[in-house]
N, C-alpha and C positions, 0 to 999 in steps of 0.2 A: 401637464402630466396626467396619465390618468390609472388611478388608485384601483385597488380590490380591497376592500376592508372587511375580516371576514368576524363577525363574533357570534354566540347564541341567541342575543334579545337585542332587537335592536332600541327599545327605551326603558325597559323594564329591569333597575339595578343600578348600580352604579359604574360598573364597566361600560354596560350598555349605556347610558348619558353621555360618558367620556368617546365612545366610538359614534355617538350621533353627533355629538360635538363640532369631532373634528370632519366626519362626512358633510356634512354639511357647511363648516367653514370653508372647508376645499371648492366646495362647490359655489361656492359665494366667488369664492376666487379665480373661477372660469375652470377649475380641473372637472376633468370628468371623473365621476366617484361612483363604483359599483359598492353600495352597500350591503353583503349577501349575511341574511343572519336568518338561526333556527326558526324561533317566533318572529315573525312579526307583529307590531299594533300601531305604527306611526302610517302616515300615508302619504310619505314625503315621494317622489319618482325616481330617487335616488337609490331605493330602499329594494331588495330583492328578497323572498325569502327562500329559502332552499326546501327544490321541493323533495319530500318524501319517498324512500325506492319503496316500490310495491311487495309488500312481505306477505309470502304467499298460506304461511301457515304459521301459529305462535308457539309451536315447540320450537324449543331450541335444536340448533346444528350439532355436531359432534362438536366443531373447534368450538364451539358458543359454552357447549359444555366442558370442553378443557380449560380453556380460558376462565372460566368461573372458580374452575374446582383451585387452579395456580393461583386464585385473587388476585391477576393482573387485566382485572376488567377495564379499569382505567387506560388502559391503554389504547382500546376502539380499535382491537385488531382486527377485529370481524367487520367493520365499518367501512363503506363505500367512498368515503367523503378522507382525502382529497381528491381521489382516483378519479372523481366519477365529475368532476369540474373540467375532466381531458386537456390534454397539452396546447390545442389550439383555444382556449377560450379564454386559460392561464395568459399566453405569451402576447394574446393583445392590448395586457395590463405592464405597465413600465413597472410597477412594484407592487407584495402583497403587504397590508400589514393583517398582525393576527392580533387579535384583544380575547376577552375567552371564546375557548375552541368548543364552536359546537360538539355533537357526535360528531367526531372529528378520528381518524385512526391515524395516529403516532408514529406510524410506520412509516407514513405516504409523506412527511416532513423532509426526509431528502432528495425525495425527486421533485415537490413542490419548490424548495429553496433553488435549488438547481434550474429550474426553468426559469424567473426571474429572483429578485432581490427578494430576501423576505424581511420582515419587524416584526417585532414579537412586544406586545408589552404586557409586563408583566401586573396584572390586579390582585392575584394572591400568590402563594409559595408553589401551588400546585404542580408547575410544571416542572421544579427541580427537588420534590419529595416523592417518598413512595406511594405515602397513602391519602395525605391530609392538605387542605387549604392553606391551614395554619401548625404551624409547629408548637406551639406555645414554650413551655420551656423546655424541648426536647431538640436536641442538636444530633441525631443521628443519621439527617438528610446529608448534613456536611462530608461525612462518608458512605456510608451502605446500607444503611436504613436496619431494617430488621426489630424483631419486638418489638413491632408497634405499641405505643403508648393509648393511642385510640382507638383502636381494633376492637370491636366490639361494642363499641359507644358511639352515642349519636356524632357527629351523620357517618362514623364508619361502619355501617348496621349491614348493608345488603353485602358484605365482602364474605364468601365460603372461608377462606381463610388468610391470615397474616400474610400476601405476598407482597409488602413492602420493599423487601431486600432484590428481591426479582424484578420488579417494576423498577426501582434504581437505576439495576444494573442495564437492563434494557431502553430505558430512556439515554442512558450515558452512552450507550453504544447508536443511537439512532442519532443524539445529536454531535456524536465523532462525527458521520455521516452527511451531517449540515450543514448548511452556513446559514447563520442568524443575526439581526444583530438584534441586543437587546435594551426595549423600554423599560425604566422603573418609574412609578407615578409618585415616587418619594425616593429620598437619596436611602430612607431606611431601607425598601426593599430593593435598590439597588444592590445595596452590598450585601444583601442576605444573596442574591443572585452571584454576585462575586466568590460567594463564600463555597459555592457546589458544583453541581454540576453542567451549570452554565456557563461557569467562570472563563470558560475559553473565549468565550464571545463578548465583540466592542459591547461594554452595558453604558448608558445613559442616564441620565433624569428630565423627565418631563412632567413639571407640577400639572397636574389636574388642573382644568380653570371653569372659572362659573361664567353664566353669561349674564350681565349686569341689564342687557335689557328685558331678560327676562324676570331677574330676581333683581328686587330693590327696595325701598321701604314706603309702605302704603302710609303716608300722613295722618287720616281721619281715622284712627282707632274704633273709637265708640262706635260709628258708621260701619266699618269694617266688621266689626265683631256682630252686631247687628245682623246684619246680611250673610252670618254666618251663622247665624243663632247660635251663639257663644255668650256667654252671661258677662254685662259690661265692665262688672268691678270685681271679675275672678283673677286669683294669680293662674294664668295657663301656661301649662308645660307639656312642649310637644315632644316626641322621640320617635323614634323609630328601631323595629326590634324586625322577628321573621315570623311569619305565619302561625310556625309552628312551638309550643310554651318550650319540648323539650331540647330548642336549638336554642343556648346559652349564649352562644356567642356575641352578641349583641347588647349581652347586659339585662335581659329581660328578670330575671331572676333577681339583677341588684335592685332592679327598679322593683318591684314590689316590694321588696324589703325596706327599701326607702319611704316610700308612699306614707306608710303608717306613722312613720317618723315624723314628718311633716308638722307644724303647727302651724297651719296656714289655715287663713277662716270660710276663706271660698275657692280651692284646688278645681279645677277643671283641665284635663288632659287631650291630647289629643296625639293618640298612637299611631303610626304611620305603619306601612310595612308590604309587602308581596304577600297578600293576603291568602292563606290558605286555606282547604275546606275544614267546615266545622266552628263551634263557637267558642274553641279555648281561650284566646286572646278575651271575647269579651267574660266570660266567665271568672278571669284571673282579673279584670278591672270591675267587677262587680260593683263591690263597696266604692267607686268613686265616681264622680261624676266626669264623663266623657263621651267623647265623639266616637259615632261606629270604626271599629278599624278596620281601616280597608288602605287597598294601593293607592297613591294618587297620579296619573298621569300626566296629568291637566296640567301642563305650567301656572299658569295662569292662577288656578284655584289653588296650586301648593305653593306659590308665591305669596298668596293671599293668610293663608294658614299659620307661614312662619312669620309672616307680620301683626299675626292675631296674637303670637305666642308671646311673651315675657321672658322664657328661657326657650332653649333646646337641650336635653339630656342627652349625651352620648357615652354611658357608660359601657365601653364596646373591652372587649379581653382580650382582641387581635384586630388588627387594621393593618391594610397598608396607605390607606389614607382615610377621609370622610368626604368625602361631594355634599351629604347635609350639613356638614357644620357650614361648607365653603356657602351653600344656597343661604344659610341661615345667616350669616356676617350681611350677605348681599341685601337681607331684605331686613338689614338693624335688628335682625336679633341674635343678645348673647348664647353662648353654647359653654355647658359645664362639660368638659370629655374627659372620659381616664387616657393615662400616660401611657397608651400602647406602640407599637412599630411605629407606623409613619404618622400615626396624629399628633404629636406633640410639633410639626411641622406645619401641620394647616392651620391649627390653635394657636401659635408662637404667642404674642401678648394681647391679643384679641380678646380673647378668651379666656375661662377657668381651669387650669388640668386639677385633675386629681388623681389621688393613686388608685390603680387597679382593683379591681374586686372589693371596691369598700363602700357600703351602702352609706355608713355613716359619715365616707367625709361626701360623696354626695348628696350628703341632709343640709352637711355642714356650709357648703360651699352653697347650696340654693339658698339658705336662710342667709348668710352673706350678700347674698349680691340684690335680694326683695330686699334688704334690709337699706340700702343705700338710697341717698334722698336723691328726688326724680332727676335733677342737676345731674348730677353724678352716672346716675343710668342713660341717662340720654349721651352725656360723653362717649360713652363705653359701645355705645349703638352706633354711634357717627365717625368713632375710630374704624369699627368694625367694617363698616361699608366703604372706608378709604382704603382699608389694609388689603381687603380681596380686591379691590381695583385694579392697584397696582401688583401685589406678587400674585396672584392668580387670574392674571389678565389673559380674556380667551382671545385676543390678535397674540400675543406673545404665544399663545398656544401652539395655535395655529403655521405662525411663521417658524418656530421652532421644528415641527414635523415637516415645511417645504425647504428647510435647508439641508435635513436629514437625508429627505429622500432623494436629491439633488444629487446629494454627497453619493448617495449609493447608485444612483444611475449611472 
């Protein structure tokens, strides 16, 4: 077969992982695989990144400025892309899949599906809400959107004004126009997609999967920790939050709240994350002893990382799944996550949930599991690495997406 895969990043993220994933499994598999994404940073040959139309001056257009002023920027109507991929380059691909949409215009989705099969899977709510990633407890995606709840507030910052309900209604009218069919990378955001205005279209599940020869568990600790210059008799706890202190989402907020809590005699952390400019993150870890925060690329070196760790924290306030927890099980280490969308799926008994927005059962639950004799932690490490084995096995992945596409040829 041979594929079009199209997303923003091709490694940077966790959509972006999932869509190198499977490009590259396909291609293990003899398929020819065009992987076209915004950034690139891999340097696989598989990998294309799309180049940039020549913008000839940075004022805006008239429609740039209407578009702005209705707050339906989200929709990339101004935007070349898919248009600009032309019908003959499209139809030497047996099928597209889409992961997230670069500057992508929302428009160009029924002549793109139209010319071959399209996939779509979904990594956050985005394509069936007005304005947000995540809904949180606001259910007015399921009909027409309107008064946005986050209008106003990070990350809905750059929007002129609330056009939630417009952006809806015009997304529901473009994907009348389409034929899709749709991914969920958990059964929870399955049915969130069920639930709106996707619900026309076949939806699926396809668990996320890790790949265990990349993530697994480093034996020699001490040695390990060593070569990481990691202090060898620290409790370390690793996480992963956003660049930026006032994007919440991730939990960044409970974890500081937590930290102080803590009565641990030697804490050393290690914050992961899409590192953005400026020194907030380490400003906001002052008081503790840890590792610079920065992106990690490198398999290899975040392999090594989560096997330095002791925990992983994932106190996230919306998911539709976690890739870190999945990498951390792979390489024996446990992961404490709050009870969101699709994580209480990748954690199933593996792991610790806790409830949402609570720093102190996050205290609670780490002084529990430091707490248990090494016996017992090493159990809990070796279950971990047999459970993603098996339900988050990337042949299972893999073979799951060539029977789809099969199906849709």
């Amino acid at each position: 077969m041979k594929i079009l895969i199209l997303n923003a990043s091709d490694v940077k993220g966790g959509a972006a992982k999932v869509g190198y994933l499977l490009a590259k499994g396909l291609v293990e598999r003899h398929h020819e695989v065009c992987y076209l994404v915004q950034h690139q940073s891999a340097t696989d040959t598989f990998i294309q990144e799309i180049p940039r139309p020549i913008v000839k001056h940075e004022s805006r257009t008239i429609p740039q400025r209407i578009i702005h002023r209705l707050g339906i920027n989200q929709l990339g109507l101004t935007e070349t892309l898919p248009f600009r991929l032309e019908a003959d380059f499209v139809r030497q691909f047996d099928l597209v899949h889409l992961h997230d949409l670069p500057t992508f215009n929302l428009a160009g989705l029924p002549w793109l599906s139209r010319l071959i099969p399209t996939v779509w899977t979904m990594h956050t709510m985005a394509a069936f809400t007005g304005n947000c990633l995540y809904s949180y407890d606001c259910d007015r995606w399921q009909s027409s959107c309107g008064n946005c709840p986050q209008f106003g507030k990070f990350p809905v910052l750059w929007l002129h004004r609330d056009g939630s309900g417009l952006n809806i209604n015009l997304k529901r009218l473009i994907y009348q126009l389409s034929q899709l069919h749709i991914i969920g990378v958990s059964n929870w955001i399955s049915d969130q997609a069920k639930k709106g205005i996707l619900g026309r279209f076949p939806v699926q599940t396809i668990l996320n999967p890790v790949d265990t020869k990349d993530f697994y568990p480093i034996v020699d600790r001490t040695a390990l920790r060593q070569s990481l210059n990691i202090p060898i008799d620290a409790e370390v706890i690793l996480f992963s939050v956003s660049g930026k202190v006032e994007d919440q989402r991730k939990g960044l907020d409970i974890i500081l709240k937590a930290l102080p809590q803590l009565t641990l005699n030697n804490l050393y952390l290690i914050p992961l994350g899409i590192a953005g400019a400026g020194t907030q993150i380490a400003e906001a870890l002052a008081g503790f002893a840890h590792r610079e925060f920065a992106h990690v690329s490198d398999v290899a070196l975040l392999n090594k990382l989560l096997s330095a760790a002791d925990l992983v924290w994932h106190p996230s306030r919306a998911d539709t799944s976690s890739l870190m927890s999945l990498e951390a099980f792979a390489a024996g280490t446990p992961v404490i996550a709050a009870s969101v969308g699709g994580v209480p799926e990748v954690i199933g008994d593996a792991g610790i949930l806790m409830p949402p927005d609570d720093p102190s059962a996050l205290v609670e639950a780490t002084h529990e599991f430091l707490g248990r004799s090494l016996q017992e932690r090493q159990a809990t490490e070796e279950y971990a690495v047999d459970y993603v084995k098996e339900k988050f096995n990337l042949n299972k992945f893999i073979t799951a997406h060539e029977h789809l596409y099969k199906s849709l040829i």
